[in-house]
Backbone bond lengths (Angstrom), bond angles and torsions (degrees), N, CA, C in turn:
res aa  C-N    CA-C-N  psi(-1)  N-CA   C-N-CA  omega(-1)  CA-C   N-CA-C  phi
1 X - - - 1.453 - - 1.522 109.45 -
2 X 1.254 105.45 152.26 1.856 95.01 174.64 1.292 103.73 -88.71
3 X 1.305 116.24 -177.66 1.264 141.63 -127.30 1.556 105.18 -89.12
4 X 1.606 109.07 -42.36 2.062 110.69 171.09 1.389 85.73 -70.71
5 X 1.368 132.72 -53.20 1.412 126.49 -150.37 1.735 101.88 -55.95
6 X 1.123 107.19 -58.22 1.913 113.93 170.20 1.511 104.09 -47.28
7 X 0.951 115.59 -60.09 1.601 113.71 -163.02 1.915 118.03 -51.90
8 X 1.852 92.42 -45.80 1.463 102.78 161.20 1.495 121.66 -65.45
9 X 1.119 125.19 -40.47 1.138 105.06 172.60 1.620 127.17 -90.11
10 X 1.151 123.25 -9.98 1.792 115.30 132.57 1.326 120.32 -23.97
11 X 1.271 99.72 -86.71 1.489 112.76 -175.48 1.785 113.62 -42.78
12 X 1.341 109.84 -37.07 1.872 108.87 170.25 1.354 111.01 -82.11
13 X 1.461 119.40 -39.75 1.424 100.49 -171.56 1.492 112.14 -91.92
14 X 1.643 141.65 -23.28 1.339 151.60 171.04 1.445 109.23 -135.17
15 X 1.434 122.89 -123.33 1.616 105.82 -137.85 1.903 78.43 -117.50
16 X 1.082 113.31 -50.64 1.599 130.47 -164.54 1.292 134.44 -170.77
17 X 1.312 132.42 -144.78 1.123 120.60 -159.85 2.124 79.88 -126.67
18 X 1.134 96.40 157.58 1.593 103.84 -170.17 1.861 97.67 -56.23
19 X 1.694 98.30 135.26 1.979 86.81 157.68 2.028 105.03 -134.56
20 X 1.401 74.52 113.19 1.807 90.78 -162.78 1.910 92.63 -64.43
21 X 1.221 108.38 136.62 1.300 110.36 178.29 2.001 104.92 -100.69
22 X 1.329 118.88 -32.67 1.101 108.46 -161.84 1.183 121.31 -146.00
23 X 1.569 150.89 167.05 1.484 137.68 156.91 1.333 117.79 -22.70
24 X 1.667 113.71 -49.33 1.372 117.89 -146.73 1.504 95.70 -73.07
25 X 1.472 108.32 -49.05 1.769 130.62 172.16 1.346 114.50 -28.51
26 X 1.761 109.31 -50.38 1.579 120.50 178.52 1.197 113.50 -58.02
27 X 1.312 105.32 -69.11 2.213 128.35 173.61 1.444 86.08 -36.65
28 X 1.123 138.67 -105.51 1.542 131.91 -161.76 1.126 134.27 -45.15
29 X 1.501 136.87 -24.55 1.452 154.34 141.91 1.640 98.56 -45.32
30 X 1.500 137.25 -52.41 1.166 128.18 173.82 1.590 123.57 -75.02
31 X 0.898 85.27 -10.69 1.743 95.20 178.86 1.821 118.96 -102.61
32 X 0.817 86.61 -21.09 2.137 98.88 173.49 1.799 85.59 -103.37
33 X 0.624 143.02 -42.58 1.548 131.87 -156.50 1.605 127.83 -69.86
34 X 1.274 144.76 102.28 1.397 133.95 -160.00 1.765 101.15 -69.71
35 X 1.409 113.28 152.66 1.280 141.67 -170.48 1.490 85.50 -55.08
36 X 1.481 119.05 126.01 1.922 116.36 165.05 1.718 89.52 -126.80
37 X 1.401 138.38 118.98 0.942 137.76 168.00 1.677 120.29 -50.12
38 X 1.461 103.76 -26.37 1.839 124.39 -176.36 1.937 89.32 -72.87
39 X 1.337 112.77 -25.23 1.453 100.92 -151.16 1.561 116.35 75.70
40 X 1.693 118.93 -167.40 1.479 131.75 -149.88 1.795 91.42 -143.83
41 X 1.876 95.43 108.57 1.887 86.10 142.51 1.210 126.91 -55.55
42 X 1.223 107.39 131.08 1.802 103.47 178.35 2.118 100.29 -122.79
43 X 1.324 114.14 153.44 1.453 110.88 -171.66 1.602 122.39 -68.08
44 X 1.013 96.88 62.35 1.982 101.50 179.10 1.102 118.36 -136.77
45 X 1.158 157.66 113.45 1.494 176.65 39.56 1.148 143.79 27.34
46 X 1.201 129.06 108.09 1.377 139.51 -156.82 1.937 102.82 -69.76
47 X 1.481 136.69 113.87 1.132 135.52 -151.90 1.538 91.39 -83.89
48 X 1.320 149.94 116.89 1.470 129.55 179.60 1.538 120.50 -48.53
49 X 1.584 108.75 -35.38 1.410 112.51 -157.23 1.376 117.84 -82.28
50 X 1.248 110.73 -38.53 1.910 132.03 137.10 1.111 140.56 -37.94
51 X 1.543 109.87 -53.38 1.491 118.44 -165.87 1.614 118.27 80.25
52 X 1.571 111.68 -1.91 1.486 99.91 -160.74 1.725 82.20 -100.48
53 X 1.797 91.96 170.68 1.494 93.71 -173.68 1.664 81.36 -100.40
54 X 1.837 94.45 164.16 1.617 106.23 179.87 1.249 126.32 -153.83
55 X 0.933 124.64 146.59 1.746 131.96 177.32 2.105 111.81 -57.16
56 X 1.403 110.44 96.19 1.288 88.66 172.51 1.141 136.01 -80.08
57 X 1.675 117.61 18.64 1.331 107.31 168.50 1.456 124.18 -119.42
58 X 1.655 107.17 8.37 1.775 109.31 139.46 1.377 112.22 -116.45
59 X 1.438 132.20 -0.77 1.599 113.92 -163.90 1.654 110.12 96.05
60 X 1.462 122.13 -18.04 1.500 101.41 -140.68 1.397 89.11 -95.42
61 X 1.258 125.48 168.61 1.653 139.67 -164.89 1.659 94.94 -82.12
62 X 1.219 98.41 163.14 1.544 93.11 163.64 1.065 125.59 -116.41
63 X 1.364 128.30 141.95 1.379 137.90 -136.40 1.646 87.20 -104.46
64 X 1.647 104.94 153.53 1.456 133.45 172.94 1.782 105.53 -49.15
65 X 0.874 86.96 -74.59 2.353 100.27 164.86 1.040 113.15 -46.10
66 X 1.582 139.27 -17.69 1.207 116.36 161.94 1.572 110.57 -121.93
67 X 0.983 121.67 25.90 1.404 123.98 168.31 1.358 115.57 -66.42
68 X 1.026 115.87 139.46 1.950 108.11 176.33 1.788 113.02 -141.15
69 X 1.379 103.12 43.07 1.507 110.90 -149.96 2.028 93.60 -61.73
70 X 1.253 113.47 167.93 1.137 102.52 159.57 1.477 130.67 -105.73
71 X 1.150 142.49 155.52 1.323 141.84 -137.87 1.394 112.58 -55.87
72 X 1.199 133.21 136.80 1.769 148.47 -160.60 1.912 106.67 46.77
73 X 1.244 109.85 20.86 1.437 112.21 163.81 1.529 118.01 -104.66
74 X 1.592 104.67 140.26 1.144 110.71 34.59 1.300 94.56 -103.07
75 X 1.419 138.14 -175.37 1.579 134.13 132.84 1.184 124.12 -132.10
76 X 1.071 148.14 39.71 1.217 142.65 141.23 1.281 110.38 74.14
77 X 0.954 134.10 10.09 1.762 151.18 -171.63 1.275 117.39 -64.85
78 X 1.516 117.63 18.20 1.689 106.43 -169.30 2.274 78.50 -96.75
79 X 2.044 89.75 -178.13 1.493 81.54 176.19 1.343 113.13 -96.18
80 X 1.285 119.16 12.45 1.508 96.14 157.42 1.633 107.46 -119.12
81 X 1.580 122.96 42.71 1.560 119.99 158.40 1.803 91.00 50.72
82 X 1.476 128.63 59.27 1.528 106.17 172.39 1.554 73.93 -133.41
83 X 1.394 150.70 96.25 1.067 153.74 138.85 1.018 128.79 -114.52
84 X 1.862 93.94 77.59 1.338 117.31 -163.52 1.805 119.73 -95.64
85 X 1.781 92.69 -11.18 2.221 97.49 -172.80 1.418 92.24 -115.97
86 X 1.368 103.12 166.87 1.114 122.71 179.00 1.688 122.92 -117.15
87 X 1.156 120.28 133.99 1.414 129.75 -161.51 1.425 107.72 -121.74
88 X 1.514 131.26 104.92 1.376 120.49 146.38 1.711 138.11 -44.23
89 X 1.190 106.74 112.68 1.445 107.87 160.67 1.790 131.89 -73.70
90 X 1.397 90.78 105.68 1.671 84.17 -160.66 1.875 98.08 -118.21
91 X 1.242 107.36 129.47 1.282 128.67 -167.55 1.313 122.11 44.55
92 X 1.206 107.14 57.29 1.590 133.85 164.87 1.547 124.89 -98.64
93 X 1.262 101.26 134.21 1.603 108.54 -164.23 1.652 121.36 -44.00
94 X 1.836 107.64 -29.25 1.313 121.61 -159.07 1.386 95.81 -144.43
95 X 1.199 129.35 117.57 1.406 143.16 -158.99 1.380 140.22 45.91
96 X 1.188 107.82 32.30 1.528 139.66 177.37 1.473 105.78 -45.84
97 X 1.179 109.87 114.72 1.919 128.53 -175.96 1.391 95.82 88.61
98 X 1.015 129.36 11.98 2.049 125.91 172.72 0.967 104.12 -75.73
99 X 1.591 110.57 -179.01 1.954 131.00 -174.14 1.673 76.53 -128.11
100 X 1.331 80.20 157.99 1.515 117.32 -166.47 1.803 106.30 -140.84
101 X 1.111 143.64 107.64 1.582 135.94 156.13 1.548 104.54 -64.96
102 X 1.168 124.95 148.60 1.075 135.10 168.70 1.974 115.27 -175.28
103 X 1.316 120.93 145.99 1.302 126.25 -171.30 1.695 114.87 -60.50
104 X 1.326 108.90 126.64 1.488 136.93 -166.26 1.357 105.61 -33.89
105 X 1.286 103.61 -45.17 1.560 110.08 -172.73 1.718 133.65 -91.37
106 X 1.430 90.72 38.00 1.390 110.88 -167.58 1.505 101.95 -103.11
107 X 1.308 124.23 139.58 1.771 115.50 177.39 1.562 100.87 -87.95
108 X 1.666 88.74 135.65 1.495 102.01 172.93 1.344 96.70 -159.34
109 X 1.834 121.97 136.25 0.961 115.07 145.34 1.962 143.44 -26.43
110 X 1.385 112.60 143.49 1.466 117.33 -157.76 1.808 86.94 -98.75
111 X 1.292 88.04 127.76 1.525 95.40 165.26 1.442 110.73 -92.28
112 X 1.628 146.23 106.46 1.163 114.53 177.22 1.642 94.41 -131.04
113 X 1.639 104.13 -171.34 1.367 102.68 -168.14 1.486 89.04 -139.96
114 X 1.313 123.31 165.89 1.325 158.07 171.19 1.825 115.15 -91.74
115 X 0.977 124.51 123.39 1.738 115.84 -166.33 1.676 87.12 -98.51
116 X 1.370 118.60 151.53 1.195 108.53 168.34 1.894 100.50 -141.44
117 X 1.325 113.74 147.92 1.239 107.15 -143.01 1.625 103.53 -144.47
118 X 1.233 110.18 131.10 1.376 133.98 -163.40 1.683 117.66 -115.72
119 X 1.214 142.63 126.84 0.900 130.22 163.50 1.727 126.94 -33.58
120 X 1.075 138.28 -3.57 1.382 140.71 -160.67 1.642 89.20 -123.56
121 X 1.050 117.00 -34.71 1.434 126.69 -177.74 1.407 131.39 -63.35
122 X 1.209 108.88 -31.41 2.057 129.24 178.65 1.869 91.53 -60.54
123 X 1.369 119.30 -60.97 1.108 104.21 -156.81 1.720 112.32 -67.72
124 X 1.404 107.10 -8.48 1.572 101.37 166.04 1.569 113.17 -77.05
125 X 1.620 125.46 -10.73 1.634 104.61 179.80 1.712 89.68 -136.76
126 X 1.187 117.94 57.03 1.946 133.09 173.49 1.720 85.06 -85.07
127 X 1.736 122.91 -42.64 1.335 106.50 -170.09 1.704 107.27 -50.17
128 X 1.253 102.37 -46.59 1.893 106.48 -160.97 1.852 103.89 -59.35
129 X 1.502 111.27 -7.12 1.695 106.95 172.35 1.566 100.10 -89.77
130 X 1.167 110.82 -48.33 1.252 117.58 172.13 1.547 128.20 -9.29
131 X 1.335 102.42 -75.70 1.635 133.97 156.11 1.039 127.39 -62.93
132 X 1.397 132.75 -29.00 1.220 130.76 170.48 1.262 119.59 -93.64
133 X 1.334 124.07 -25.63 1.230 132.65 -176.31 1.446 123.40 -97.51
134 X 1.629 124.36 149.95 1.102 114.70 168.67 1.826 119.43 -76.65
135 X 0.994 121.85 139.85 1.759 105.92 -178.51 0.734 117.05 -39.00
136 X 2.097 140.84 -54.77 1.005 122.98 170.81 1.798 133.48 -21.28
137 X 1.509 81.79 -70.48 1.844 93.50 179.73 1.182 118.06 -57.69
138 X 1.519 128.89 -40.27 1.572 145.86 140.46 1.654 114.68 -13.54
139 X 0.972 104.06 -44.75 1.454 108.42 -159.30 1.919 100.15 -99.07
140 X 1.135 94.07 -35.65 1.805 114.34 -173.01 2.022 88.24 -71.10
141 X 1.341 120.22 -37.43 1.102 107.80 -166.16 1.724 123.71 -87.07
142 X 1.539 86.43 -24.48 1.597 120.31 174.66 1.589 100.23 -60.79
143 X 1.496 120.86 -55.60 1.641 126.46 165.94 1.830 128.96 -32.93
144 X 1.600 84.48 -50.48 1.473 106.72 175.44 1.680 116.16 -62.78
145 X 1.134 76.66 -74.22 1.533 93.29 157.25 1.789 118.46 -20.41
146 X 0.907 128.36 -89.42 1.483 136.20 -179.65 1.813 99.14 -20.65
147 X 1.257 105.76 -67.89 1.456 124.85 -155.41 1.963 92.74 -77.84
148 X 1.510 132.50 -1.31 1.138 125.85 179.29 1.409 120.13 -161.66
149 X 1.324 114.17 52.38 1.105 122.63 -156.21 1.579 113.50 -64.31
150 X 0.929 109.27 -32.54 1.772 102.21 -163.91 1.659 96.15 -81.99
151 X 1.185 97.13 -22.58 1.554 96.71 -166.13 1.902 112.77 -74.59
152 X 1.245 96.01 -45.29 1.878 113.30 148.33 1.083 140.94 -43.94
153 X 1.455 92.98 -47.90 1.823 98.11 172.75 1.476 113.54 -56.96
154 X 1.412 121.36 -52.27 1.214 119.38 171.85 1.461 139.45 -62.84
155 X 1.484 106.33 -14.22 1.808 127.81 148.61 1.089 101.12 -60.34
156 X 1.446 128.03 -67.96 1.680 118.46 -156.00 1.818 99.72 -72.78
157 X 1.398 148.04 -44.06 1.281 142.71 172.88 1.524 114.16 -64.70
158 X 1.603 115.88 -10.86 1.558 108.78 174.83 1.647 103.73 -95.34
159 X 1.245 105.98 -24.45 1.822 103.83 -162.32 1.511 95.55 -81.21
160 X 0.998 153.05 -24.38 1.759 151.51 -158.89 1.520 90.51 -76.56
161 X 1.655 118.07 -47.70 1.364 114.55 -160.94 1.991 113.51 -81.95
162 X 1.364 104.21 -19.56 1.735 107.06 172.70 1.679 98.74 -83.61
163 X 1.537 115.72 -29.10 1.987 91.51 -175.06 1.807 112.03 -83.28
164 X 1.366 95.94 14.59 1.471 88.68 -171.34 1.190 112.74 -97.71
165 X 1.348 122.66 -10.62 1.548 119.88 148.29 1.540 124.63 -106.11
């Protein structure tokens, strides 16, 4: 599927589109993952108006430390320079668990993930109400919250990923 087409159906069928935080994240995503010759959408996106690449299921840029591009990537090398999504290479001879840029409208399997959510856990993504929310509702949800936590947590980790488009 291309790349909105993956992204939407993340967002309908689980939480989003994968956001790899680390080496270890990559190594194991390539190692559980069956051989797709198309490769894997993974959640990162080049913002047009910026230029920076980004996580679409908080907004946030992606940081130098978690970059894992694969070698002379990204470059933008298609012929119309629109190598704007990002594609995992998973069990490939030569940069196997790398990022790849390549144009949106290319079919590739959707990498997405499922959030799973713990009471101890909300206060690691309270920022994403923060920002999205007005305090009122913030504060009204923070209330709720207390008295239903598990049931919340999964409101506040599903709602970041529908305001981001």
């Amino acid at each position: 599927m291309k790349y909105d087409d993956a992204y939407k159906y993340c967002a309908e069928k689980y939480t989003s589109m994968v956001a790899i935080q680390n080496q270890m994240e990559n190594e194991h995503l390539n190692n559980i993952l069956p051989l797709n010759k198309a490769y894997y959408w993974i959640g990162i996106r080049k913002n047009n108006i910026t230029g920076n690449w980004t996580w679409v299921g908080t907004n946030k840029v992606l940081t130098k430390e978690a970059e894992n591009w694969a070698t002379n990537e990204p470059n933008n090398l298609s012929d119309n320079k629109n190598e704007d999504c990002v594609e995992m290479y998973v069990k490939r001879a030569i940069d196997s668990g790398k990022w790849n840029d390549e144009p949106c409208n290319k079919e590739k399997a959707a990498l997405c993930y499922t959030a799973s959510c713990h009471p101890s856990s909300c206060n690691n993504h309270g920022e994403c109400v923060e920002k999205l929310l007005t305090t009122t509702l913030a504060t009204a949800m923070m209330a709720f919250m207390e008295k239903n936590v598990n049931m919340l947590c999964s409101v506040l980790l599903w709602w970041p990923q529908r305001m981001v488009r």
